[in-house]
Each structure stands twice: as structure tokens, then as C-alpha cells.
C-alpha positions as a Python dict, from the first residue, in 0.01 Angstrom:
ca = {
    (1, 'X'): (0, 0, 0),
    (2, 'X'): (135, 334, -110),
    (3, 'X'): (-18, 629, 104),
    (4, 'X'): (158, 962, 81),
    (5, 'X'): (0, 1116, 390),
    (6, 'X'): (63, 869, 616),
    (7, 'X'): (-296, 814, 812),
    (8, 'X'): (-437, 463, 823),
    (9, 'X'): (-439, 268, 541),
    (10, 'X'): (-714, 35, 432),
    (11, 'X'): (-591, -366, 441),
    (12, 'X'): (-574, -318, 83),
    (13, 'X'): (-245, -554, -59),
    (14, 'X'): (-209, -789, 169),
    (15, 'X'): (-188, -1205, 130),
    (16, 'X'): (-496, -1376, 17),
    (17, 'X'): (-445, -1688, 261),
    (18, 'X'): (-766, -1607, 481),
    (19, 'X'): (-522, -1844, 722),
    (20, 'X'): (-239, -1551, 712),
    (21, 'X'): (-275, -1281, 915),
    (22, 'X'): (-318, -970, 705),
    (23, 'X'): (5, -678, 708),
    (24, 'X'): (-1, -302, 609),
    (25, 'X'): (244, -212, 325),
    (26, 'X'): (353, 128, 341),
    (27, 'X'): (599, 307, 148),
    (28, 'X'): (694, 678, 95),
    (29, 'X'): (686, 892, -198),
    (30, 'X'): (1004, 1065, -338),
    (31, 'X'): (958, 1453, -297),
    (32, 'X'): (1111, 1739, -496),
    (33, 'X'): (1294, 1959, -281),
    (34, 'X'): (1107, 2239, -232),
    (35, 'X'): (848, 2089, -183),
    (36, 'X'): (676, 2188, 129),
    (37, 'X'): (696, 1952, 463),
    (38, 'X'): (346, 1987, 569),
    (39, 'X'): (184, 1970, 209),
    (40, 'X'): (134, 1587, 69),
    (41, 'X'): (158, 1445, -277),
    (42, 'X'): (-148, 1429, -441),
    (43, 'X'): (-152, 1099, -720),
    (44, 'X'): (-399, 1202, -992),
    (45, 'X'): (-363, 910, -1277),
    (46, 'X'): (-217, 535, -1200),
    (47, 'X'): (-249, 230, -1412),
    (48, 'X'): (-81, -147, -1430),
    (49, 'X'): (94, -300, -1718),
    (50, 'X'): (121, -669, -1736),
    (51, 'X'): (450, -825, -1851),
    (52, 'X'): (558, -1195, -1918),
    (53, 'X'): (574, -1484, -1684),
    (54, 'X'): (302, -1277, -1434),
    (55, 'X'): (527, -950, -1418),
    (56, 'X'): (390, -694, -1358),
    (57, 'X'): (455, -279, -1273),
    (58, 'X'): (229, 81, -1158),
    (59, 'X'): (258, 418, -1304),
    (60, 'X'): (149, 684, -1081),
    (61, 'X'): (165, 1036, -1185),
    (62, 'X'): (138, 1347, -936),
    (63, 'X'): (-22, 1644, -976),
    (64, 'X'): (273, 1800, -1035),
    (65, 'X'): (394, 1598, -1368),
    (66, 'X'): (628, 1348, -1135),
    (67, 'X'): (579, 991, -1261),
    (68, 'X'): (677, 679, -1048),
    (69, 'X'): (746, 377, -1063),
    (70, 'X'): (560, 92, -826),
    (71, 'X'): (716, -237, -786),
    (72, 'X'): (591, -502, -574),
    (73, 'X'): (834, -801, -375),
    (74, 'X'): (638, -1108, -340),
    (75, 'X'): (727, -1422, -140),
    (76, 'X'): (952, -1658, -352),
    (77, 'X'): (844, -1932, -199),
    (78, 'X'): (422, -1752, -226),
    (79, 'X'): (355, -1541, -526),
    (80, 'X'): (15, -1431, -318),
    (81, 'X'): (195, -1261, -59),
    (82, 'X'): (320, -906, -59),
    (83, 'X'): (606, -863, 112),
    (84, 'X'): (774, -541, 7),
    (85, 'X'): (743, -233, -226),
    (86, 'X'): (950, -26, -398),
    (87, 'X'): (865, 327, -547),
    (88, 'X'): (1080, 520, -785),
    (89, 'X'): (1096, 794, -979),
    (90, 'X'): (1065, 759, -1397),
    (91, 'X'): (1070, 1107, -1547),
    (92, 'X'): (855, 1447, -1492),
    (93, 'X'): (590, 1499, -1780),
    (94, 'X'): (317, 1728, -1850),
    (95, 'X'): (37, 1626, -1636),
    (96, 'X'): (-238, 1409, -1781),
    (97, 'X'): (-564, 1269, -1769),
    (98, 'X'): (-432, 891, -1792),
    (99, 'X'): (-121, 679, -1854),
    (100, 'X'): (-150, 444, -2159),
    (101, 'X'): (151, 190, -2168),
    (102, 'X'): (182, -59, -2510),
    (103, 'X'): (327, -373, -2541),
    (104, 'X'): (562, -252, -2792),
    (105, 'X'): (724, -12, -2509),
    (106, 'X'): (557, 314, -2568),
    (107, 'X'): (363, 563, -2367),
    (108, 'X'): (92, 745, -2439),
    (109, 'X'): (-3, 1038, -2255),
    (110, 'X'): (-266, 1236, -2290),
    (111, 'X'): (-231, 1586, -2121),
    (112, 'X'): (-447, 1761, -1958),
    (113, 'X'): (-365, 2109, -2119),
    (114, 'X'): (-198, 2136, -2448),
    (115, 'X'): (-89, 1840, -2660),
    (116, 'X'): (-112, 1485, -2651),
    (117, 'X'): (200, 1321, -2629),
    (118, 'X'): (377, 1016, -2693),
    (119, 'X'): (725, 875, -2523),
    (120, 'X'): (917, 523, -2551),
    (121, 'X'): (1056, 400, -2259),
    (122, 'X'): (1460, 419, -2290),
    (123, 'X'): (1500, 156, -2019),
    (124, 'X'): (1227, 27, -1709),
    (125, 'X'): (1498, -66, -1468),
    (126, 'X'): (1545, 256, -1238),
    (127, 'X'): (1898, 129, -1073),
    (128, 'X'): (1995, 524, -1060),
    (129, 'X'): (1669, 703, -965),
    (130, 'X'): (1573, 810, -649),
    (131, 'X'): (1364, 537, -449),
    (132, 'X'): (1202, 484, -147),
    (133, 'X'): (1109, 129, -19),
    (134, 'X'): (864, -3, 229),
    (135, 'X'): (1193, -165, 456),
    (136, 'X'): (1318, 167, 495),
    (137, 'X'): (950, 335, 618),
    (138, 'X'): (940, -5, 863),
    (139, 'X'): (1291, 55, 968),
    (140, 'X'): (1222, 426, 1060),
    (141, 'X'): (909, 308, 1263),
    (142, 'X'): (1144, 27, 1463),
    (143, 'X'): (1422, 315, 1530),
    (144, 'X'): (1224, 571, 1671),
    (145, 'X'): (1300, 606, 2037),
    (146, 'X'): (1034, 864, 2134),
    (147, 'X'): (795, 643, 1978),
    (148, 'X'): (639, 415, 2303),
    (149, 'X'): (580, 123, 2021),
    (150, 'X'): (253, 117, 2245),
    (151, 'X'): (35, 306, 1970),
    (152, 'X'): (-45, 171, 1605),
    (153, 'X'): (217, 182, 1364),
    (154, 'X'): (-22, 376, 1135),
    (155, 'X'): (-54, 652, 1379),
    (156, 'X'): (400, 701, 1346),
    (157, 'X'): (291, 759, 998),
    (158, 'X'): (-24, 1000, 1046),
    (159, 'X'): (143, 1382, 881),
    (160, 'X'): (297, 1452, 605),
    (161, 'X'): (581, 1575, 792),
    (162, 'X'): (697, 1210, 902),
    (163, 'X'): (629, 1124, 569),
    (164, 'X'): (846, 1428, 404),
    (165, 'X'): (1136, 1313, 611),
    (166, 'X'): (1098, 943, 526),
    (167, 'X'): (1107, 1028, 130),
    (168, 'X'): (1414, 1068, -62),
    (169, 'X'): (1426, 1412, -242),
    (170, 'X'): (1466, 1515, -604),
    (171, 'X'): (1552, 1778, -881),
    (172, 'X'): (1345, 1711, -1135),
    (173, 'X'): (1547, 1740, -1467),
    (174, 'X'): (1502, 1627, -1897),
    (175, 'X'): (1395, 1298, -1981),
    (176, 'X'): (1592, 1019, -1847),
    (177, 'X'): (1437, 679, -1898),
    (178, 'X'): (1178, 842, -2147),
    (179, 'X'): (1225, 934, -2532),
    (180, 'X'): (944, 1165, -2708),
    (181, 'X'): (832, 1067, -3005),
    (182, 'X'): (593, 1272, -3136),
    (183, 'X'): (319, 1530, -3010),
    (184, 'X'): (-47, 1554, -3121),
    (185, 'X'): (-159, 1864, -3155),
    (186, 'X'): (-503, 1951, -2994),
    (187, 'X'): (-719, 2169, -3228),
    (188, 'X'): (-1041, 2132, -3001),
    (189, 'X'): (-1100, 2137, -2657),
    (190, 'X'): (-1377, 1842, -2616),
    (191, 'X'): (-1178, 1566, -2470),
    (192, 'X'): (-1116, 1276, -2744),
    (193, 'X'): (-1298, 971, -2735),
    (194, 'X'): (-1139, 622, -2668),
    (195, 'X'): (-1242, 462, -2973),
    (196, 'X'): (-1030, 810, -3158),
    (197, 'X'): (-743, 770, -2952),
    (198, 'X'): (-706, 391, -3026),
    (199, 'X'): (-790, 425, -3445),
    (200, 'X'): (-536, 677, -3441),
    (201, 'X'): (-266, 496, -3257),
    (202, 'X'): (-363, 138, -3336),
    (203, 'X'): (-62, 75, -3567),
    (204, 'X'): (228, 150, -3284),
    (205, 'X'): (18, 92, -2979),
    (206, 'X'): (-178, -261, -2900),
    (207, 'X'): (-331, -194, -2575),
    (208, 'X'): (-407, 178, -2447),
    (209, 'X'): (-695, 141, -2189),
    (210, 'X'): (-518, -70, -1898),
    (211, 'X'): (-762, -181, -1594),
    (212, 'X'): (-696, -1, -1293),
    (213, 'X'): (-456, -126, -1025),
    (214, 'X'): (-545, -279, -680),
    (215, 'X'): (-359, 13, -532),
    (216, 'X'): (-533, 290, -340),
    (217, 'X'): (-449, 664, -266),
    (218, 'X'): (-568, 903, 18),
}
């Protein structure tokens, strides 16, 4: 479970083993740097793509353009259970209604003001980009001496001040692991219907509309 401001989250990816008793997965957010302690981030657009042999990765953009990276570490040994995640961050792009990921590698994004654009992905394996893992939130719970250990873990984690100095901070800079391709220019305003957005893009892209990911944001 990724939640930015830190209050109680729902049971929400957890092990589906009714025999198992259920645990929280929480995991910071990278911040830019000025961003303000006591302001959260606020996800606006997330989706799933599905790899081979049951891989599988989030996008979550920010209202602020930043784009991440979810990962989630399953048991080897139980491909049910959750037992880690990782966020990192991909690039910073214009802020959009929705993040469309092909099988051939390409993203399609289309913005929320100005023009539709569309980026291949350079490389998916963020080894260099800032990260933030659900150990390291754990391990900052299990350190804290003023905290009595008496109270819920989900209350160590209930401002966004905790959680701005749990996340890793960031300059946001060009393109990275992104390459644009082209831009669409908008010449109306009305938003553009799926079945458009698909006819137009049907010979690079395969799959646009991806199902939304059992992932939820406060």
C-alpha cells in the first residue's frame, strides 16, 4: 500500500491466505525539494501493465507531472503474498488525464492542457533514480525512540511531515528513462474519445486502456 499522507491505510495488498494474518504495506513517496513539509503528494492518474511470466509494474503520476514507478516483492516461496514495495521515480511529464503503456514499449499520454503526447521507454529498470522502499519506512518506525511502540504503527505515519522526512528528495530534470516521439496537436477542446485515440494509434500501440490497479491513494 502506497499512502503519501501517512494516516491509516485500508488492508488493501495484503496475502490472500484467509489463514495468514493480514500486514499493512507502506511506502513513501520521493519529494522534490522544495516541496513543502506539511503539504502531501497528491496521485492524480495510476495504471498497471502486465509483462511476461506474471510481471507486472504501476505508473502513478502526481499532480505536479512526477511519474513513479511501483514495484511489488512477493514471497519466492508464495507469489500471493506481498512482502515489500518499492517506489521510484521515472521522469517528470506534463500532467495528464491517464497513462497508456503498449506492449511494444511506448507511452501514451494524454495531457491535460496542451498536446497529446507520446514517449518510448529508454530503459524500465530505475537502478539510478531516487527510491524509497517499504523496509526503509518499517525501519524508521522500529528506530524511533520517542515512539512508546505502544500506539499503532499507522498513527508514526499519520502527517505529512513524518512522511516528508521518510522520502528521498529530487531535482526534477530532462527525460531520463523516457524518449518523445511525437506530439499531437489539440485543435479542439472536447476531450477525445477512446475509440479516436485507439484508431489513431492502433498501428504502434496494442493496448491503451489498462484496468486499474489494486492500489489505493488518500
Amino acid at each position: 500500500y502506497v499512502h503519501e499522507t501517512m494516516s491509516a491505510p485500508p488492508q488493501s495488498v495484503t496475502s490472500t491466505n484467509p489463514n495468514k494474518k493480514a500486514t499493512k504495506i507502506i511506502c513513501a513517496i520521493p519529494r522534490r525539494k522544495l516541496h513543502p513539509a506539511h503539504k502531501g503528494v497528491l496521485v492524480t492518474t495510476i495504471t498497471v501493465h502486465r509483462q511476461k511470466k506474471s510481471k507486472f509494474f504501476a505508473l502513478a503520476q502526481s499532480e505536479l507531472g512526477d511519474v513513479y514507478k511501483i514495484t511489488l516483492t512477493l514471497d519466492p516461496s508464495d507469489k500471493t503474498v506481498v512482502r515489500g514495495m518499492i517506489v521510484s521515480l521515472l521522469d517528470t511529464l506534463p500532467p495528464g488525464n491517464a497513462l497508456n503503456i503498449s506492449k511494444s514499449g511506448m507511452l501514451f499520454l494524454p495531457a491535460e492542457f496542451g498536446n497529446h503526447v507520446l514517449y518510448q521507454f529508454e530503459r524500465i529498470d530505475l537502478e539510478d533514480a531516487p527510491t524509497c522502499t517499504s523496509e526503509e519506512a518499517r525501519a524508521a518506525y522500529l528506530d524511533d525512540e520517542s515512539n512508546p511502540k505502544i500506539w499503532e504503527e499507522a498513527k508514526f505515519y499519520a502527517s505529512s511531515e513524518r512522511a516528508s522526512k521518510l522520502a528521498c528528495s529530487f531535482t526534477p530534470t530532462m527525460l531520463v528513462y523516457l524518449v518523445l516521439c511525437t506530439r499531437f496537436k489539440i485543435i479542439r477542446k472536447k476531450p477525445w474519445p477512446n475509440e479516436r485515440i485507439k484508431r489513431i494509434l492502433e498501428p504502434t500501440i496494442n493496448t491503451l486502456l489498462c484496468p486499474l490497479p489494486m492500489l489505493h491513494w488518500c
